[in-house]
N, C-alpha and C positions, 0 to 999 in steps of 0.2 A: 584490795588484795595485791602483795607488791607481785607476787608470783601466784604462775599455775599450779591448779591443784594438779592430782597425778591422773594424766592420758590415759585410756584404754587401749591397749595395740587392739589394730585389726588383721597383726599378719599372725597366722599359726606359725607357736614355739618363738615368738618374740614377747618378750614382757617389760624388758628391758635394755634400752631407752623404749618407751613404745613408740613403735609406728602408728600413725593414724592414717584410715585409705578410706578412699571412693568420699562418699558425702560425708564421713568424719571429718575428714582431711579439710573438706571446703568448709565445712560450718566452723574447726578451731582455726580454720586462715582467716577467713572475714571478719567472727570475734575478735580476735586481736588486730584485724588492721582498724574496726571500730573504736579500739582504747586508744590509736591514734589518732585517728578523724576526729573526734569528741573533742578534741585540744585543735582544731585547725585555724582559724581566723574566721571571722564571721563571713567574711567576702570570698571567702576556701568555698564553705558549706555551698554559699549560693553559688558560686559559681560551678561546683560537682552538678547539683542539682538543676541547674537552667541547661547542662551539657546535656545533662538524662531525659529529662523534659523534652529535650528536642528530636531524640529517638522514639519515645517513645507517645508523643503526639501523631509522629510521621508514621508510624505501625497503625495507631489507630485510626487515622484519616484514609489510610489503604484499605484495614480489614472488618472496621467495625460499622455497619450502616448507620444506625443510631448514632455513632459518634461522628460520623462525615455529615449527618445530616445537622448536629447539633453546632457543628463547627459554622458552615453553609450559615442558620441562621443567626450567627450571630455576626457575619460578615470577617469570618476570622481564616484565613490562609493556613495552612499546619505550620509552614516556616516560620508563624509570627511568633509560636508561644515557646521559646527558647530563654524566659526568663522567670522567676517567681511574681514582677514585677508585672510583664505582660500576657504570665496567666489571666491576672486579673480580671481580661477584659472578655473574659468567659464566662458565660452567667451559674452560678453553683448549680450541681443537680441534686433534686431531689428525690427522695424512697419513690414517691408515686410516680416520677417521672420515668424511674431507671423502671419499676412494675411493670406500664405502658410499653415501654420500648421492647420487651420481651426478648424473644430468639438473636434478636438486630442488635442490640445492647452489645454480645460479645462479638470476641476478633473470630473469623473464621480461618486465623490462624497462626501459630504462635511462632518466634524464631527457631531455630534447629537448636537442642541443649537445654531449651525452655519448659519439656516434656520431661512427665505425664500432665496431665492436665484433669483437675478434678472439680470438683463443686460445693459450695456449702450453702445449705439454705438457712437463711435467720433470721428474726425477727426484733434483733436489739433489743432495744426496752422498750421498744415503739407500738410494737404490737401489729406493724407492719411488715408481712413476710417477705424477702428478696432470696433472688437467688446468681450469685455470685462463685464466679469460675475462676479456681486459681492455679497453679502451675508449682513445679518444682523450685525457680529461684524464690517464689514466694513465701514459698517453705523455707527454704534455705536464708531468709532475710528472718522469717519469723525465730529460726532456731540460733541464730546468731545474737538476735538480739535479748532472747530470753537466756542464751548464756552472760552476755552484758549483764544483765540481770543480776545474776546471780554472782559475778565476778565483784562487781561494784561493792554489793554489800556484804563481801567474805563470808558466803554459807560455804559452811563443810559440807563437802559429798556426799563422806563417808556416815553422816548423821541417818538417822530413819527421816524419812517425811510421811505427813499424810496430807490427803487432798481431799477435799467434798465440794461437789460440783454437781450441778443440776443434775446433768444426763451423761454421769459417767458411769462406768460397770463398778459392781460391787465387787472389789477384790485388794489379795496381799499379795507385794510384788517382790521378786528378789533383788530389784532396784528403780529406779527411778522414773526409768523408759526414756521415751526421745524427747526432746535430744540429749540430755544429758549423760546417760547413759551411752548413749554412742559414741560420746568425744571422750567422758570420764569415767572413773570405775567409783562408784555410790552406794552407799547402804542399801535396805529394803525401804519399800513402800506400804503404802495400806490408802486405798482408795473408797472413797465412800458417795453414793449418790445423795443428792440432797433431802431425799423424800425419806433419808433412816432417820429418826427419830431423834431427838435431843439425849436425850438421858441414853440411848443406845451410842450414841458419838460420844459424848462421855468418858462410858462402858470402854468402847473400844482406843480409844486416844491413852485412857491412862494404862490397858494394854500393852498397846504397841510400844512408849516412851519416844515418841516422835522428838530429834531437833529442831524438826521444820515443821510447821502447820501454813496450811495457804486453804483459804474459802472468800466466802463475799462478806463483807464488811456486817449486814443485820445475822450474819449467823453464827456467826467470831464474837455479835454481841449478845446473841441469845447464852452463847457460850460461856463467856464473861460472866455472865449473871449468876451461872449453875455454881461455876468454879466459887464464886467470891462468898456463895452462901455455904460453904462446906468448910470445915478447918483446916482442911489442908490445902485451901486453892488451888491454883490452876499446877497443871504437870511443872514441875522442876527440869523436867529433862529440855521445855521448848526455849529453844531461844530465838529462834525468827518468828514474826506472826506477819506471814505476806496476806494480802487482801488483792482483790479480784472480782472485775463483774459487775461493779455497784458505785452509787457515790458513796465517796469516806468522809461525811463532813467534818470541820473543822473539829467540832463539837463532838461526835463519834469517836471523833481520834482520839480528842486530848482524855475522853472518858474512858476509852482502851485501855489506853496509855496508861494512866491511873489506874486503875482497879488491877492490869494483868504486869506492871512494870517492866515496861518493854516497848520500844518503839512499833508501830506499823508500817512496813510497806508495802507502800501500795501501786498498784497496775496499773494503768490505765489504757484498755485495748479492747477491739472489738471485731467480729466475726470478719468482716468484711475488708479488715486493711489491718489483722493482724496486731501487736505491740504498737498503740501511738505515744504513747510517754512512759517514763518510770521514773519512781520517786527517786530524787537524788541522795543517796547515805550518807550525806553532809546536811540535812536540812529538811525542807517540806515543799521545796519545790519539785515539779515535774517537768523532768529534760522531754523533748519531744523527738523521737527518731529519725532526725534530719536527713542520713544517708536513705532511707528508705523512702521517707514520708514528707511532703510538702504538710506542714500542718497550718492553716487559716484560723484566726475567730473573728468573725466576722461583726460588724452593728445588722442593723434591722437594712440600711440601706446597703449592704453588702459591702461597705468600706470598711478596709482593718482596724482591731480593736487595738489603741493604745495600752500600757501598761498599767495596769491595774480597774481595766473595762470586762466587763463580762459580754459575752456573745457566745455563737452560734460557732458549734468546729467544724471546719471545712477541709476535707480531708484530699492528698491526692497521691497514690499508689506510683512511685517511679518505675516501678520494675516489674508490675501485673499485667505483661502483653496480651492475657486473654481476655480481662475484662478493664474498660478505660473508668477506672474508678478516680478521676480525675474532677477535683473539686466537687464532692461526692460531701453533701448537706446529712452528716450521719446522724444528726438528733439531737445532739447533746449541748449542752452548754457549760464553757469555763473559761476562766478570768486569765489574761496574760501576765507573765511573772515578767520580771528583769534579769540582768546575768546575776547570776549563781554565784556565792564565795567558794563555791569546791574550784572554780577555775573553765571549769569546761565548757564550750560557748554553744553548745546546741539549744536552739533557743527553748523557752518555759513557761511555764503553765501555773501560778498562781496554785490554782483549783479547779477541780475537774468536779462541775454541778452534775455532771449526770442527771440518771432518774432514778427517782426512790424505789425499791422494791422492796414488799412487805415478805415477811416469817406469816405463810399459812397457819390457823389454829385448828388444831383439829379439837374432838368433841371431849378429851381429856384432860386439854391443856396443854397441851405439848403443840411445839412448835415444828413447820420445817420450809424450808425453802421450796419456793412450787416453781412448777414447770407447766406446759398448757400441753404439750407434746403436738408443736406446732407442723416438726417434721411429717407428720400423720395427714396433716392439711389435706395437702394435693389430690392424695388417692381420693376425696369426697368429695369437694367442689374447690375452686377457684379461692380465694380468701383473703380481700384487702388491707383490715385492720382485724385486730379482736381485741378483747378485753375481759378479766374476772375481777370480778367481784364478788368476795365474800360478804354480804350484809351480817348473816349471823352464824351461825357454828353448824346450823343445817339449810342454810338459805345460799345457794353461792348460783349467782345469774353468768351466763358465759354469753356475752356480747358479740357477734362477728356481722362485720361491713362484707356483703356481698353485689357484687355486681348483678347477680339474678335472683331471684325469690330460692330458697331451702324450699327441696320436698321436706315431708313430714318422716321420712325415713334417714333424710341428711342431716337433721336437727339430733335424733338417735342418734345415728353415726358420730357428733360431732361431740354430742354429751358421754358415747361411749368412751373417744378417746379422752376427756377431759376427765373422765372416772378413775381410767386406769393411770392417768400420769399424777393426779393427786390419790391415790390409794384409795378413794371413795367408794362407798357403796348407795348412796341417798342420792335422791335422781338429779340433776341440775336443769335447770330451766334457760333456755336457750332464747336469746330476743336474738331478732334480724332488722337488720339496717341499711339503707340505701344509700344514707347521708355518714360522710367520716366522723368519728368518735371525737367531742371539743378533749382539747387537755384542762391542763390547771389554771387556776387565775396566774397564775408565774408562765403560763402557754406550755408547760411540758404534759408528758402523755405517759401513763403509766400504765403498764399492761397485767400488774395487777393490783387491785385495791381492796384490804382489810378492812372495811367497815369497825370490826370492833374495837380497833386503838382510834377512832376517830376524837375519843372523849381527853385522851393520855396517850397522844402517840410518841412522847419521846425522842430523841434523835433517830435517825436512819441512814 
């Protein structure tokens, strides 16, 4: 997009030129100095980056116990890690380690400017719950880059979008919300949780005439499917199809692709550290958000992965002074790319393996994306890992790693909330476990597993 779309003023009785204020102001100044950093030199990026490292090491060796102790054992000074080079000689952390470390984990306290200060609990695709503290610039990083986003690949505002997403509210919006909405002036919305039904998404997408559609990549293909067998396929009106949340395999894409004529882009981001790459709109590579994020993939002996090697991403947060999400082992696995012919030297991402997640079946045939309603956890007991499995269409076993044995009343409890987040009414069977959940013969761990495509599972 060679220019911006049209501002929203924030001042009363200014429309034109708009003013933008308070955190409008910051999120379209940082977006835009991002379209310049993205063109910097590769020796720019890292040298931004080993500046910011060096702050924000020196925060966390003051306020974080957990991270003064983690530094301590590794024989590391906070002054030494002022480089991407001599991060390295930090060993990654991992989900169980950051679980472990508890209350000590965060900083007991953040710079002045850095507030409010809030919290997310998640469970990736791991199936392993954390809970992870973040702050106003971390917002402010996250809504800059998701305008990135959208600048890169020339979405119009002013078009409809709709969204479906695990655990969002069912609703029609008069616009887009944040951030977008707060820097620019956008169509309506129309927001769908994942548990409404196929043929009701449908119902409501050919409704609304959305420009924009964004879900996770098996529900876009569940979609796909409905669309391709009707005569009118898919809405006319879409012309972005963003994806989110999921791996996009190669193989998913190019089938997308085909059947909805239309490129995919795709996200790739996660609770805990925000936007880590986006698909670049020249190509199928994935830029990785170098002003924010140190991004790693690492071998099995934690030495970086040359180009076109697959490993483990190792993540680390420049600007999250409440929690030191620094070289922070998020789960996933993906292959490193080389530079980019769009020009921009942030470095890239091949492919992002992620973890598969399956399309729930329910007892009519109908499909929906499930959620475990892991937020619910806490209030019951403690809860290391979990896992669902659907074996059959009335069989679905709910797996959780607990540190102490389940009363017989916490097994209820735990089946209640697994009822009400998949729409259930038939009881679920609850195993307990002392020992962590194995993953797949490929080592990944998937927090839910469809038994019935096991025969024909397809891409995913």
């Amino acid at each position: 997009m060679s220019a911006l779309p049209r501002l929203r003023s924030g001042l009363d009785g200014i429309v034109w030129p708009p003013v933008a204020t308070d955190e409008a102001a910051s999120i379209a100044l940082l977006a835009t100095s991002l379209l310049t950093s993205e063109r910097l030199p590769r020796a720019s990026l890292e040298a931004g980056q080993g500046e910011q490292l060096g702050r924000l090491i020196a925060h966390h060796a003051r306020h974080s116990p957990a991270f003064r102790a983690r530094l301590a054992t590794a024989g590391l000074a906070p002054d030494a890690l002022t480089s991407v080079e001599r991060l390295r000689e930090l060993a990654p952390l991992t989900r169980q380690a950051l679980q472990r470390a508890g209350r000590d984990f965060f900083a007991a306290r953040v710079p002045p400017g850095h507030e409010p200060v809030g919290q997310t609990v998640t469970s990736g695709s791991t199936g392993e719950p954390v809970t992870v503290k973040k702050t106003a610039v971390t917002r402010l990083f996250w809504a800059a880059c998701t305008i990135r986003d959208h600048l890169w690949h020339g979405r119009d505002f002013a078009g409809g979008l709709v969204v479906i997403r695990p655990a969002i509210p069912d609703a029609e919006m008069e616009n887009w919300g944040f951030p977008v909405a707060d820097v620019f002036a956008t169509g309506p919305a129309l927001a769908m949780p994942g548990t409404v039904g196929l043929e009701e998404q449908v119902r409501r997408i050919d409704r609304f005439g959305p420009e924009h559609l964004l879900c996770f990549p098996s529900n876009l293909k569940a979609l796909a499917d409905i669309w391709m067998a009707r005569p009118e396929g898919r809405p006319q009106s879409i012309r972005h199809l963003r994806t989110v949340g999921a791996n996009l395999s190669p193989e998913l894409r190019a089938s997308l692709t085909r059947q909805l004529g239309l490129p995919i882009e795709d996200n790739y981001s996660s609770q805990e550290a925000g936007i880590v790459a986006l698909q670049c709109p020249q190509g199928d590579l994935y830029h990785t958000m170098a002003e924010s994020l140190v991004v790693e993939v690492l071998r099995a002996d934690d030495t970086p992965c040359a180009e076109g090697e697959v490993g483990r991403v190792v993540i680390t947060d420049l600007h999250n002074f409440a929690s030191p999400i620094v070289r922070y082992d998020i789960g996933d696995f993906a292959e490193v790319g080389g530079p980019c012919r769009c020009g921009r030297t942030l470095p890239t991402l091949r492919r992002v393996l992620g973890r598969r997640r399956n399309l729930f079946v329910k007892a009519d045939g109908s499909r929906f994306l499930p959620r475990a309603g892991f937020e619910s956890f806490a209030a019951i007991a403690p809860v290391l890992q979990y896992q669902v499995v659907q074996h059959a269409l009335d069989d679905i076993e709910f797996k959780l790693v607990t540190a102490v044995p389940l009363s017989a009343a916490q097994e209820t409890a735990f089946s209640a909330v697994l009822r009400e987040a998949l729409g259930l009414v038939a009881a679920i069977r609850v195993t307990q476990s002392r020992e962590r959940l194995p993953g797949s013969v490929a080592g990944k761990f998937e927090d839910f597993v469809c038994r019935l495509d096991e025969a024909d599972p397809g891409p995913a």
